[in-house]
C-alpha positions as CSV (number, residue, x, y, z in Angstrom):
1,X,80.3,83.6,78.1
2,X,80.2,84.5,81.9
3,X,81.1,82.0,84.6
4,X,77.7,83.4,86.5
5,X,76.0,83.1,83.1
6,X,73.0,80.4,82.5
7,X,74.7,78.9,79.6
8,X,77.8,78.2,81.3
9,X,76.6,76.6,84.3
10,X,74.2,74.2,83.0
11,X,75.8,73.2,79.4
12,X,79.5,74.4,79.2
13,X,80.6,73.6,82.3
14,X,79.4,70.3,82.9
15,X,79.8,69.0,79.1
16,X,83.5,69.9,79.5
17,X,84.4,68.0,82.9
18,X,81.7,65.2,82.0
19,X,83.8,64.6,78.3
20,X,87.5,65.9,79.8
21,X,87.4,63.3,82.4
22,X,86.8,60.5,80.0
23,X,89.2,60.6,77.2
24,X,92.5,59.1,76.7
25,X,95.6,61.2,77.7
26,X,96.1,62.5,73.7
27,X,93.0,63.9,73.4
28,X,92.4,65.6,76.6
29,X,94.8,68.8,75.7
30,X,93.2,69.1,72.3
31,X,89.4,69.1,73.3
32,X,90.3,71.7,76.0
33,X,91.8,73.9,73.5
34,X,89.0,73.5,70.9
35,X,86.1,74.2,74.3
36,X,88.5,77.3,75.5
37,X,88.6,78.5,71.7
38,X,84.8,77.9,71.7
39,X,84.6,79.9,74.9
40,X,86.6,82.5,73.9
41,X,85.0,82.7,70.6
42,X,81.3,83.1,72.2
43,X,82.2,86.7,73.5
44,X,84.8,88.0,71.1
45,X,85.1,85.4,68.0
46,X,86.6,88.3,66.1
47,X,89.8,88.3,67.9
48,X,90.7,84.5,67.8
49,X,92.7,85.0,64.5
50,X,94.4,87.4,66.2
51,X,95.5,85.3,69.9
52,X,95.8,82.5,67.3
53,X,98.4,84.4,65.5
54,X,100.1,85.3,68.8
55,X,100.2,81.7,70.3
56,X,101.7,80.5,66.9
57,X,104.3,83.0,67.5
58,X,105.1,82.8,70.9
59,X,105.2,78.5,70.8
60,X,107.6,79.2,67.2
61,X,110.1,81.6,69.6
62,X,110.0,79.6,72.8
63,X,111.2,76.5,70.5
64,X,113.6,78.4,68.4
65,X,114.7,79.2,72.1
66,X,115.6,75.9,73.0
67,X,117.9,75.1,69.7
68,X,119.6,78.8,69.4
69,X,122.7,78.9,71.8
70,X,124.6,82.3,70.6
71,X,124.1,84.9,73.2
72,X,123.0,87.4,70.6
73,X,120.9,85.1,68.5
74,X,118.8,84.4,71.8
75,X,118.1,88.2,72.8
76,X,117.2,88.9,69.7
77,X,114.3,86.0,69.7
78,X,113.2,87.4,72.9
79,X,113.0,90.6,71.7
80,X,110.8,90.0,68.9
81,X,108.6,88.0,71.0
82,X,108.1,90.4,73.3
83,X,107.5,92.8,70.9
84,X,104.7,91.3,68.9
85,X,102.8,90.2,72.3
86,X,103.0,94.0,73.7
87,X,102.8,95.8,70.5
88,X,99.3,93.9,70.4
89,X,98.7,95.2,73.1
90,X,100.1,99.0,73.2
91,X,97.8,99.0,69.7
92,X,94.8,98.0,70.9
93,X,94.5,99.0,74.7
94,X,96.9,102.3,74.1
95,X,96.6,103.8,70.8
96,X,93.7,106.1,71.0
97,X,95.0,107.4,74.6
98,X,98.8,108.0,73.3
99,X,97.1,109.4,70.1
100,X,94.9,111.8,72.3
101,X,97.1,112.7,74.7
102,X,99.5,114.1,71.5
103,X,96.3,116.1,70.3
104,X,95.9,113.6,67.3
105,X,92.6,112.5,66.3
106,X,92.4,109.5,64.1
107,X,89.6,108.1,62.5
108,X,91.0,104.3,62.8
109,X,90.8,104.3,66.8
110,X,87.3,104.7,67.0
111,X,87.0,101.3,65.8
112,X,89.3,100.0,67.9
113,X,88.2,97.2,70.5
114,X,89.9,95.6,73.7
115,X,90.0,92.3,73.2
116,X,88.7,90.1,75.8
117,X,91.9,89.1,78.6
118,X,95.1,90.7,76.2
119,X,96.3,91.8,79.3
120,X,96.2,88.6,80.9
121,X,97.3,86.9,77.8
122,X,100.1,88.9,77.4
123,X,101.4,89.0,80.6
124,X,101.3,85.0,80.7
125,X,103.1,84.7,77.1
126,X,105.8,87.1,78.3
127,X,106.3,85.0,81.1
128,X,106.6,81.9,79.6
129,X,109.2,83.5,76.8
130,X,111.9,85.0,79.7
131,X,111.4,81.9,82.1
132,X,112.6,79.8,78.7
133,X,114.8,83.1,77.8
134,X,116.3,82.3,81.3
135,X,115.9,78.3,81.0
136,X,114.0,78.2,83.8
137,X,111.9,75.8,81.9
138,X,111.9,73.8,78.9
139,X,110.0,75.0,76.1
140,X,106.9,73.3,75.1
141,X,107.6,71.5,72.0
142,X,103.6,70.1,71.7
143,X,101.8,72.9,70.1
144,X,98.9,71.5,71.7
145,X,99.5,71.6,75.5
146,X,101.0,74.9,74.9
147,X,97.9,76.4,73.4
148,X,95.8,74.6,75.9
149,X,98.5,76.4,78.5
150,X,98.1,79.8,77.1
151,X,94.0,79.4,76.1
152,X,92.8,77.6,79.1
153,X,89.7,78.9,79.4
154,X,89.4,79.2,83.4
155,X,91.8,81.8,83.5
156,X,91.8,83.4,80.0
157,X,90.1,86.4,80.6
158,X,90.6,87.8,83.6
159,X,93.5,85.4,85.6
160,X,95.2,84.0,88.0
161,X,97.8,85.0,85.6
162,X,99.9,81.2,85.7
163,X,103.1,80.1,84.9
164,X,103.9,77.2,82.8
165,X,106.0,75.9,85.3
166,X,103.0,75.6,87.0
167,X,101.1,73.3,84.7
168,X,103.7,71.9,82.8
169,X,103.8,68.5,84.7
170,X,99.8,68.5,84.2
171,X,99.6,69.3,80.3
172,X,101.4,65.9,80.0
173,X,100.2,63.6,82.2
174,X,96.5,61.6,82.2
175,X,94.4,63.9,83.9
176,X,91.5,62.3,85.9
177,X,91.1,64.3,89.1
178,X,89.9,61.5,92.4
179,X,86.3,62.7,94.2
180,X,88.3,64.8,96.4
181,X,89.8,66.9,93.9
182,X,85.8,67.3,92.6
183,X,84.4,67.7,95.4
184,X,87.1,70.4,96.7
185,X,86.6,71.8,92.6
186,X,83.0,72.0,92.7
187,X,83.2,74.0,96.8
188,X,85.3,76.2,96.1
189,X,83.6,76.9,92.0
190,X,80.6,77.2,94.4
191,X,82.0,79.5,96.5
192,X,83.4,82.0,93.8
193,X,79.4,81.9,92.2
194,X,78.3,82.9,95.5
195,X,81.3,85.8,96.5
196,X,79.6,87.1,92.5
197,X,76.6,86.5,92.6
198,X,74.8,87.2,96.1
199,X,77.9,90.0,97.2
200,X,79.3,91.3,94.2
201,X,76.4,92.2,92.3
202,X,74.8,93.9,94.8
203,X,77.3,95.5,95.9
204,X,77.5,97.0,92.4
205,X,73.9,97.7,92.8
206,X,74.4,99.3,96.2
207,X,77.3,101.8,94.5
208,X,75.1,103.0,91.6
209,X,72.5,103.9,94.2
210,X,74.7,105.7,96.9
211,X,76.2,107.4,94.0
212,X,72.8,109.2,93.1
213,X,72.7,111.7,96.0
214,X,74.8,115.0,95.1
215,X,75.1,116.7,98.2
216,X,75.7,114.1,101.4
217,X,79.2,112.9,102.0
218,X,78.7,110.2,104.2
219,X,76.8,109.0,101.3
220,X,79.9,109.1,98.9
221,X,81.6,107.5,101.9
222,X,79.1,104.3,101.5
223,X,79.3,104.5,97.9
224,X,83.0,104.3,98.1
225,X,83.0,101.3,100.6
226,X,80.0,99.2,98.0
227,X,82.5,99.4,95.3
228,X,85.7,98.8,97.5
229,X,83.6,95.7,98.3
230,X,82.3,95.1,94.9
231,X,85.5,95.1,92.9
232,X,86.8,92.7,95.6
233,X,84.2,89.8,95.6
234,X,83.8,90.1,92.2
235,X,87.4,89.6,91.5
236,X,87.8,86.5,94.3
237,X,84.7,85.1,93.2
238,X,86.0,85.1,89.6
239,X,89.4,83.8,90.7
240,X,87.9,81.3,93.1
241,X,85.6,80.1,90.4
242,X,89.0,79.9,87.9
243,X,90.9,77.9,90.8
244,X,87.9,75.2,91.3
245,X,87.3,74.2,87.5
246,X,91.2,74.0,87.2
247,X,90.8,71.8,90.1
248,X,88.2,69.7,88.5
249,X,90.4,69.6,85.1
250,X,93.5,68.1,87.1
251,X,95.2,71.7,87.5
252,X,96.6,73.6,90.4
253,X,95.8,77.6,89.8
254,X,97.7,79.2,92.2
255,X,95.9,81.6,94.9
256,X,95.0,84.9,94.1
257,X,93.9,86.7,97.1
258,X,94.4,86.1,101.0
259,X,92.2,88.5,102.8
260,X,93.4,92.0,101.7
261,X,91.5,93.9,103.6
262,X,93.2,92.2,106.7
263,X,96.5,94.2,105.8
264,X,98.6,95.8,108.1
265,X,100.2,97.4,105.6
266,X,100.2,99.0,102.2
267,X,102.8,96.9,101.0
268,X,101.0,93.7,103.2
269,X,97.9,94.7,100.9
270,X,99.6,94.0,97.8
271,X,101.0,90.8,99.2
272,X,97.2,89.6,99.1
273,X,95.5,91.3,96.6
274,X,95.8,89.9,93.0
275,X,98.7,87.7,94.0
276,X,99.6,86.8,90.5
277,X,100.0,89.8,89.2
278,X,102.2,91.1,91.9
279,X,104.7,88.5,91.6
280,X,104.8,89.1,88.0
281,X,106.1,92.5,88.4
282,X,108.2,91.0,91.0
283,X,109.8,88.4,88.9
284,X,110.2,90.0,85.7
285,X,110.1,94.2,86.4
286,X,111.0,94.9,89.7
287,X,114.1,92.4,90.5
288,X,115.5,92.4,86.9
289,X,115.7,96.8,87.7
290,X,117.8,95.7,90.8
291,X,115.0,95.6,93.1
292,X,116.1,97.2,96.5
293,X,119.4,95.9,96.3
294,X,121.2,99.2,94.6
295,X,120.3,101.8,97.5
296,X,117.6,104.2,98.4
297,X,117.6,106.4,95.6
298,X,117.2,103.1,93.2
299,X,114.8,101.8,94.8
300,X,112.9,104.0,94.8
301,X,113.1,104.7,90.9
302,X,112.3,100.4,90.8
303,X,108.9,101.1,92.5
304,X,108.0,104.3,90.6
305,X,109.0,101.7,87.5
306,X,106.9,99.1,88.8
307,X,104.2,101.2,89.9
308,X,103.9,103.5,86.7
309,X,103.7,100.2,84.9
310,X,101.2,98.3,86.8
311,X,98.4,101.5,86.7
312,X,99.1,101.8,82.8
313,X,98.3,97.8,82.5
314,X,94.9,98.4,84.5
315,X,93.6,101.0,81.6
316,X,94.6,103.4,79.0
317,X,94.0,106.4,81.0
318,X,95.3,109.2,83.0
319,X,93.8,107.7,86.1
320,X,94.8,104.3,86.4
321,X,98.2,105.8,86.0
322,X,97.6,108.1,88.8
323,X,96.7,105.1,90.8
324,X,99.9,103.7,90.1
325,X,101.7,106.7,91.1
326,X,99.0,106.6,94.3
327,X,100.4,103.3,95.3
328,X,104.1,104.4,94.8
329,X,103.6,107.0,97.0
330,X,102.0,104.8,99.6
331,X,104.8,102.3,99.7
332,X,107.5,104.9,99.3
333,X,106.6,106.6,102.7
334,X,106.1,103.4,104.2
335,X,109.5,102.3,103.4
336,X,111.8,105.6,104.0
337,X,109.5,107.1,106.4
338,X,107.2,105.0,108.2
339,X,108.8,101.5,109.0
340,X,106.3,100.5,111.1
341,X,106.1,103.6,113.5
342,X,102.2,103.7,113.9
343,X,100.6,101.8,116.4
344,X,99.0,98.8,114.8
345,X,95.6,99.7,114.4
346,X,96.2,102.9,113.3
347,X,97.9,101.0,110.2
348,X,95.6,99.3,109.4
349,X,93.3,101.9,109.4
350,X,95.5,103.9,107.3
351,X,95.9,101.2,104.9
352,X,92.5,100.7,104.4
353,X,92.0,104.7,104.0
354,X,94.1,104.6,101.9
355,X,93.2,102.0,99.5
356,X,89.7,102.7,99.2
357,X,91.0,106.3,98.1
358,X,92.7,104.4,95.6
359,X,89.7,102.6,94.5
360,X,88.0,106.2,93.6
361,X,91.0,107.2,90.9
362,X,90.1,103.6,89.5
363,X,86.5,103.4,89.6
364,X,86.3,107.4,87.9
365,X,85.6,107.7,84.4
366,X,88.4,110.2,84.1
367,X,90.1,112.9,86.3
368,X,87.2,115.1,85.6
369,X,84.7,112.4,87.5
370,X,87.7,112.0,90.1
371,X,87.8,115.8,91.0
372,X,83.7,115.8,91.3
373,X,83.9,112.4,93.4
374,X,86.8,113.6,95.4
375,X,84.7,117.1,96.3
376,X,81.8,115.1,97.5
377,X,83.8,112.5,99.6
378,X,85.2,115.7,101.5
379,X,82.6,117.9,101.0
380,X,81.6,118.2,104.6
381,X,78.0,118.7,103.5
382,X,74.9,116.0,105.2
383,X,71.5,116.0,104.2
384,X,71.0,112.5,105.9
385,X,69.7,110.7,102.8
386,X,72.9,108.0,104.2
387,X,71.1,107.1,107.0
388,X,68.4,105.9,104.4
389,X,70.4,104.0,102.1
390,X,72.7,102.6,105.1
391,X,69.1,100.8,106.7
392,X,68.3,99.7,102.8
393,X,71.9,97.9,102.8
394,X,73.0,97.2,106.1
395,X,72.6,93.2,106.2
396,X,74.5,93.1,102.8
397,X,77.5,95.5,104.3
398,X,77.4,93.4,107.5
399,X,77.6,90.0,105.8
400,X,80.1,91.5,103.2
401,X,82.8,93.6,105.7
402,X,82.4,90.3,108.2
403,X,83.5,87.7,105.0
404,X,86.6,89.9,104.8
405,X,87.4,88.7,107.9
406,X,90.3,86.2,108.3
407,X,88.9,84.4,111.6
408,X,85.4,84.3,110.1
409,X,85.9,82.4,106.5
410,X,88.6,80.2,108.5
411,X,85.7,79.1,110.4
412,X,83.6,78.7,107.5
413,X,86.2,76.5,106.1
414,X,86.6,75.0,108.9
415,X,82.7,73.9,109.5
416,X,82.4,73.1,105.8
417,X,85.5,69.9,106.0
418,X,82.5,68.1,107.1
419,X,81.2,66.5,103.8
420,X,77.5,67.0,105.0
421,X,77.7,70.4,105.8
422,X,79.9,71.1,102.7
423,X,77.3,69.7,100.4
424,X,74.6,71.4,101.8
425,X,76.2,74.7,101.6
426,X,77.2,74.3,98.2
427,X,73.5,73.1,97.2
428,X,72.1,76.0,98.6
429,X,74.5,78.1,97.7
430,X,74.5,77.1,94.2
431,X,69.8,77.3,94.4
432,X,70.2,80.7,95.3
433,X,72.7,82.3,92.8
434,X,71.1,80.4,89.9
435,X,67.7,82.1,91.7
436,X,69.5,85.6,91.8
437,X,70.5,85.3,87.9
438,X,66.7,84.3,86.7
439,X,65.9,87.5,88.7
440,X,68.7,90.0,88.1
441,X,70.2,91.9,84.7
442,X,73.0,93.1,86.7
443,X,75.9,90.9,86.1
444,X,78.9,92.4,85.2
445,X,82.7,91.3,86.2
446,X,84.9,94.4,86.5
447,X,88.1,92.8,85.3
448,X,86.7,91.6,81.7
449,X,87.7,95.3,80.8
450,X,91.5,94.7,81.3
């Protein structure tokens, strides 16, 4: 069930604040686990036995946590944690790559499905078994609020990847969020439908068609900036649209994105793009390796760590781990080499360079595709069909490049704290997606596949 979907907006949705808002404190965390297993279910019921399995096992460790106080006894509990969370993962997201990549073709894998979120999933269980590993928090001793922790159907399938330190004072008090928390809920769910619906999606529309012409490289260019685009507003409006119905359920989500394409830097870039993520690898990869803290050489085998890692949890495939290795690269020379001895604009220029080169080793269907869309990006060939398809999408590049802007959504924001304005926007905001889904069968969200 998609967040831009028909279903969800008009049933699901509503149902589930409507009823969440009126029952006692000991019933709230059960319904919303039963509604984000019932969500979950509608797109891929034949993996809740499976996350089912997983919660049981990851609430059974954190507790045994809490009561086992030898050293050894408590590693060991990690360990197997761990361990079943990622081997769920390594099997079903790696197996036929690692089998392939050995030359070994196995009947077995060609069944083989990715269930919806593990990678989200996983990545929030882990971090809930070290921070009680580490007893930076207590573990959850109600099987309930811990399932409705892990399930929570906001963010289940593709993030903000949260803490339970972040919702752990919510899970157990009587959530009833005041009209402000609604109201702020309902803008901001709003606004995440609109950054999908009316940008994303055409957008993605916009790629498929600049990526028709063979022989024009400004062309590619334009196809390269519609998905650099695309994947962005499709993952803030998804994140956006997580962030406001956790604000409508009496949960904070934590932000997930602060205007990327505003960096100054490669390594700024990653301080606003998928927040969440980043500061998992932070807190639980990079710092635990010795983060910068060992010298050069160190460091620099941290990042290649981090960086390795964080293109292999994208996708099982030789690309996404070549954008890992893209991004080390980046933030290697910008650390030994660089250090801020480019004029400012020609840093951010760089750093947009190169992350929208990044974004064509992610969006290529293998280092094949890559090697044909990397000849046409610098294949110095025009035939002018760009100028054509750059008239066709001009408003929809103009409205998108300017909401990347910092000054211009500040002043959005900023127009929208009065309640009038707000509400109107939203209304008509909200008229025209649910106009754009009766109309459109392009409706994707790019991170599902993680």
């Amino acid at each position: 069930m998609l967040f831009s979907s028909m279903t969800f907006l008009l049933y699901f949705l509503p149902a589930v604040i409507l009823v969440h808002a009126f029952l006692p404190r000991r019933a709230q965390n059960a319904f919303l686990l039963a509604a984000s297993l019932l969500f979950y279910a509608w797109g891929d019921v034949r993996r809740v036995p499976l996350f089912a399995l997983l919660l049981c096992v990851d609430w059974g460790a954190g507790v045994l946590l809490g009561r086992v106080r030898r050293p050894a006894g408590r590693r060991a509990l990690l360990a197997a944690g761990l361990a079943c969370n990622f081997g769920a993962l390594l099997f079903y997201k790696y197996t036929a790559f690692l089998l392939g990549a050995m030359g070994i073709e196995a009947a077995f894998t060609q069944g083989l499905t990715l269930p919806l979120g593990i990678s989200f999933f996983t990545f929030q269980a882990a971090g809930y078994l070290i921070d009680v590993y580490r007893g930076s928090v207590a573990p959850e001793r109600s099987p309930t609020a811990f399932g409705t922790f892990i399930f929570l159907f906001p963010q289940l399938i593709a993030g903000p990847i949260v803490r339970y330190s972040d919702l752990r004072e919510a899970l157990h008090a009587r959530r009833r969020p005041d009209g402000a928390a609604l109201d702020s809920g309902m803008a901001l769910f709003v606004a995440g439908l609109a950054a999908k619906v009316l940008l994303a999606n055409p957008l993605g529309e916009a790629y498929q068609a600049l990526c028709a012409p063979e022989g024009d490289m400004a062309a590619a260019w334009l196809s390269l900036a519609a998905y650099s685009l695309q994947i962005y507003f499709d993952f803030l409006g998804y994140s956006l649209m997580a962030v406001g119905i956790g604000r409508m359920l009496g949960f904070a989500f934590p932000r997930n994105f602060n205007h990327p394409y505003a960096a100054a830097s490669v390594t700024d870039f990653w301080r606003r793009w998928h927040i969440t993520l980043s500061s998992w690898f932070r807190d639980y990869v990079y710092i635990p390796l010795g983060g910068s803290r060992r010298g050069p050489g160190r460091t620099a085998l941290n990042l290649l760590a981090v960086w390795a890692l964080t293109g292999f949890w994208h996708g099982a495939d030789w690309t996404f781990l070549l954008w890992g290795l893209w991004y080390f690269l980046l933030l290697s020379a910008e650390k030994f080499l660089l250090r801020d001895r480019l004029p400012r604009l020609l840093q951010r220029i760089l750093t947009l360079l190169g992350v929208m080169l990044g974004w064509a080793l992610f969006v290529s269907d293998g280092l094949p595709a890559f090697a044909a869309y990397l000849g046409r990006l610098f294949s110095f060939r025009l035939d002018g069909s760009a100028l054509f398809w750059l008239r066709e999408y001009a408003a929809l590049f103009a409205a998108a490049v300017l909401l990347c802007v910092p000054r211009v959504t500040d002043g959005l924001k900023h127009l929208c704290r009065r309640p009038v304005l707000r509400w109107t926007a939203a209304m008509g905001l909200l008229l025209l997606c649910i106009a754009a889904l009766a109309r459109s069968t392009y409706n994707p969200f790019l991170y599902f596949r993680f």
